[in-house]
C-alpha positions, -999 to 999 in steps of 0.1 A, spaced: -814 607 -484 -831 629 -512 -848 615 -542 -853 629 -576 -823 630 -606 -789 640 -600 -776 664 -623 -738 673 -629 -708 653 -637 -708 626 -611 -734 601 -639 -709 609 -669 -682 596 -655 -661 582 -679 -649 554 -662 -679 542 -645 -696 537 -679 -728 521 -681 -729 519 -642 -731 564 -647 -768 554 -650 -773 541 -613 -761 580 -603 -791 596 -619 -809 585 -590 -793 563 -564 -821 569 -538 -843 551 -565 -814 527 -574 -802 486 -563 -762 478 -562 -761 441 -561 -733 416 -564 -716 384 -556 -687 373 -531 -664 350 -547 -645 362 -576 -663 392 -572 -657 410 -538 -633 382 -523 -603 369 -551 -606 328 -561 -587 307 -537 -580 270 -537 -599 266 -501 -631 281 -501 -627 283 -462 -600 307 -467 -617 334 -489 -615 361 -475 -631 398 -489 -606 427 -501 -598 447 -471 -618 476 -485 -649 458 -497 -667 461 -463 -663 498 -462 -674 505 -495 -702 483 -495 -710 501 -463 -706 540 -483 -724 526 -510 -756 520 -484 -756 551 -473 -758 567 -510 -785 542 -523 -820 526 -520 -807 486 -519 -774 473 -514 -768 435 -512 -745 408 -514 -762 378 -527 -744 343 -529 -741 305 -525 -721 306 -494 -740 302 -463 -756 340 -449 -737 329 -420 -700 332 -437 -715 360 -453 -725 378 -424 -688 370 -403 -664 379 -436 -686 412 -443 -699 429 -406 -676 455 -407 -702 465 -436 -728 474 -412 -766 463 -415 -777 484 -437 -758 460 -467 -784 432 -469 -769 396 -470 -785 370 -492 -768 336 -491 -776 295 -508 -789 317 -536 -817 334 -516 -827 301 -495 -806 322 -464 -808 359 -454 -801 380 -424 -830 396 -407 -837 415 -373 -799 402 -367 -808 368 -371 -805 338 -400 -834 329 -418 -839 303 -441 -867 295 -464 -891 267 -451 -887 247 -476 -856 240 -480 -858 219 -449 -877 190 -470 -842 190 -485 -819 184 -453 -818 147 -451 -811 144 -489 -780 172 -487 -770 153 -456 -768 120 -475 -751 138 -503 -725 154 -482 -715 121 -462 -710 101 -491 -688 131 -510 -666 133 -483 -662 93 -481 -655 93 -515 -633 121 -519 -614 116 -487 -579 121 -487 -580 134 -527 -576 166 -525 -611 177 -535 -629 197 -515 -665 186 -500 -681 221 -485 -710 220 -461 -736 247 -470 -764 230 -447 -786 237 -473 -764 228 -503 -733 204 -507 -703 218 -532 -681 197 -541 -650 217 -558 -613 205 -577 -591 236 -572 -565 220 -555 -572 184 -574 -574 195 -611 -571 157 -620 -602 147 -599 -628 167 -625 -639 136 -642 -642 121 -610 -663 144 -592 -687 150 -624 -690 113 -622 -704 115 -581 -729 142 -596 -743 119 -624 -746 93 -599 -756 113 -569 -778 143 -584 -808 115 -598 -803 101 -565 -810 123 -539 -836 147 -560 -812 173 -554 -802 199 -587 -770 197 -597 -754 226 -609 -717 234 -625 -696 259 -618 -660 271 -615 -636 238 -608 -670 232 -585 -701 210 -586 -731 223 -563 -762 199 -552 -790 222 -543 -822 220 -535 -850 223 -559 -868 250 -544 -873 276 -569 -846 301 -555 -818 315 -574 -797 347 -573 -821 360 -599 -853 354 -573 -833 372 -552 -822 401 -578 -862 407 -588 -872 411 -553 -846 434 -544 -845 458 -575 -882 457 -583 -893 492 -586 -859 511 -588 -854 532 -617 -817 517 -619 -800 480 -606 -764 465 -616 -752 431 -604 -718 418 -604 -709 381 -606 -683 357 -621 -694 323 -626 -725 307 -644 -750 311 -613 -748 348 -618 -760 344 -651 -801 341 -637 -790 376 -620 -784 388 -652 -814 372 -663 -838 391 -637 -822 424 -648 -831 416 -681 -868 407 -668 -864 445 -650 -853 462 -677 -882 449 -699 -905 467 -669 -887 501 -674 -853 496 -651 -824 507 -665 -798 478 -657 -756 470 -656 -748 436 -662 -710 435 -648 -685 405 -655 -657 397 -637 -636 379 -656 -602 359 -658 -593 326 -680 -617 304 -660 -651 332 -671 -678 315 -688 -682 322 -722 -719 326 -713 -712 355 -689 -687 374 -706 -712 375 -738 -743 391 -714 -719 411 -700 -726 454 -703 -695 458 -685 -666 437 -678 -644 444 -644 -609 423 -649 -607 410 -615 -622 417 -578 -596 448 -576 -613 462 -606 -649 455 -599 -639 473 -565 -626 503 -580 -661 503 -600 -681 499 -571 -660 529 -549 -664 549 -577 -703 547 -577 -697 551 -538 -680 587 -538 -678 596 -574 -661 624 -584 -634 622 -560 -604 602 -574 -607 613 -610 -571 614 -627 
């Protein structure tokens, strides 16, 4: 792939926006983004989420066009890695909020996160005693333990109530999220680690997320840009966004469908103009 500006049309397109900027150079340039509410559409059983049928091969056209493309998220690299192979391996797969990755084929996960284990073990046995039966969901991330309300709205107060009691408890952090309650471990490691690492010395970097752990993404891209990076911060958004998000936001996609039709654009731009 050739480096060095693009000139032409392709950057000014008008309905890429902001995101024009990561044409100028893409072998210089990071696309980065989330799964959930992002790539995949929110569903009531996270076990079911499955990405739009043409994320994989755009995600896969983008990597051929620029320097990084990743996918970084709290699911487990492992789900990851089975809902986006058709993707190839050139899309690099980040998953517990960097404590998981794919590399040489293979999951790694960050040593210590395994001082952790017993703790998320403990956390996950008693969540699923507790919420047995409810209609709350308990979700194994090995690493992490969500416990999420989609399909038991009136088990909120219920499940915040487990976190105040549990997150003290076990050492474990507890972060908030959409209808969902994470216990994670402590170890430094955030999608915005992640972000930093990957985008650190490209010329241009986006991200696009949903929920309030994507707001330390946008925080490293704010980092980056202080270095000189020129950087999209893209919302998706629907009547469960966080204020907090939306406000950050450079751009804001209206669902997964429209953050895809951003992302295919920056993929073969130029070519579905209306």
């Amino acid at each position: 792939m050739s480096a060095g500006p693009r000139s032409g049309g392709d950057r000014d397109d008008p309905q890429l926006g902001p995101l024009g900027a990561l044409l100028e150079d893409p072998a210089h340039s990071a696309v980065l983004t989330d799964f959930d509410g992002t790539l995949a559409p929110i569903v009531s059983d996270p076990d079911t989420a499955e990405p739009l049928p043409e994320a994989p091969a755009v995600l896969a056209a983008l990597a051929q066009r620029f320097a990084v493309v990743a996918v970084v998220s709290g699911r487990p690299v492992s789900f990851l890695a089975n809902r986006l192979a058709a993707a190839g391996p050139s899309v690099r797969l980040f998953g517990v909020y960097g404590m998981e990755w794919i590399a040489d084929g293979a999951v790694q996960v960050a040593p210590e996160v395994e001082t952790w284990r017993a703790a998320a073990v403990d956390v996950l046995a008693d969540a699923r005693r507790e919420f047995a039966d409810s209609g709350v969901g308990v979700e194994d991330k090995g690493a992490s333990v969500t416990v999420h309300w989609r399909g038991a709205p009136e088990a909120a107060e219920r499940v915040r109530a487990f976190a105040r009691t549990w997150g003290p408890r076990s050492g474990l952090t507890v972060v908030h999220g959409r209808m969902a309650i994470e216990f994670r471990p402590p170890v430094g490691s955030d999608k915005g680690t992640v972000v930093e690492q990957l985008a650190r010395g490209c010329v241009a970097a986006c991200f696009v997320g949903d929920d309030i752990g994507d707001l330390a993404a946008f925080a490293a891209l704010d980092r980056l840009e202080a270095e000189g990076t020129r950087v999209v911060r893209v919302a998706v958004t629907d009547e469960e966004s966080p204020p907090e998000l939306v406000e950050r936001a450079d751009l804001i996609a209206s669902s997964p469908a429209h953050a895809l039709t951003f992302l295919r654009r920056l993929a073969t731009p130029g070519t579905d103009r209306g």
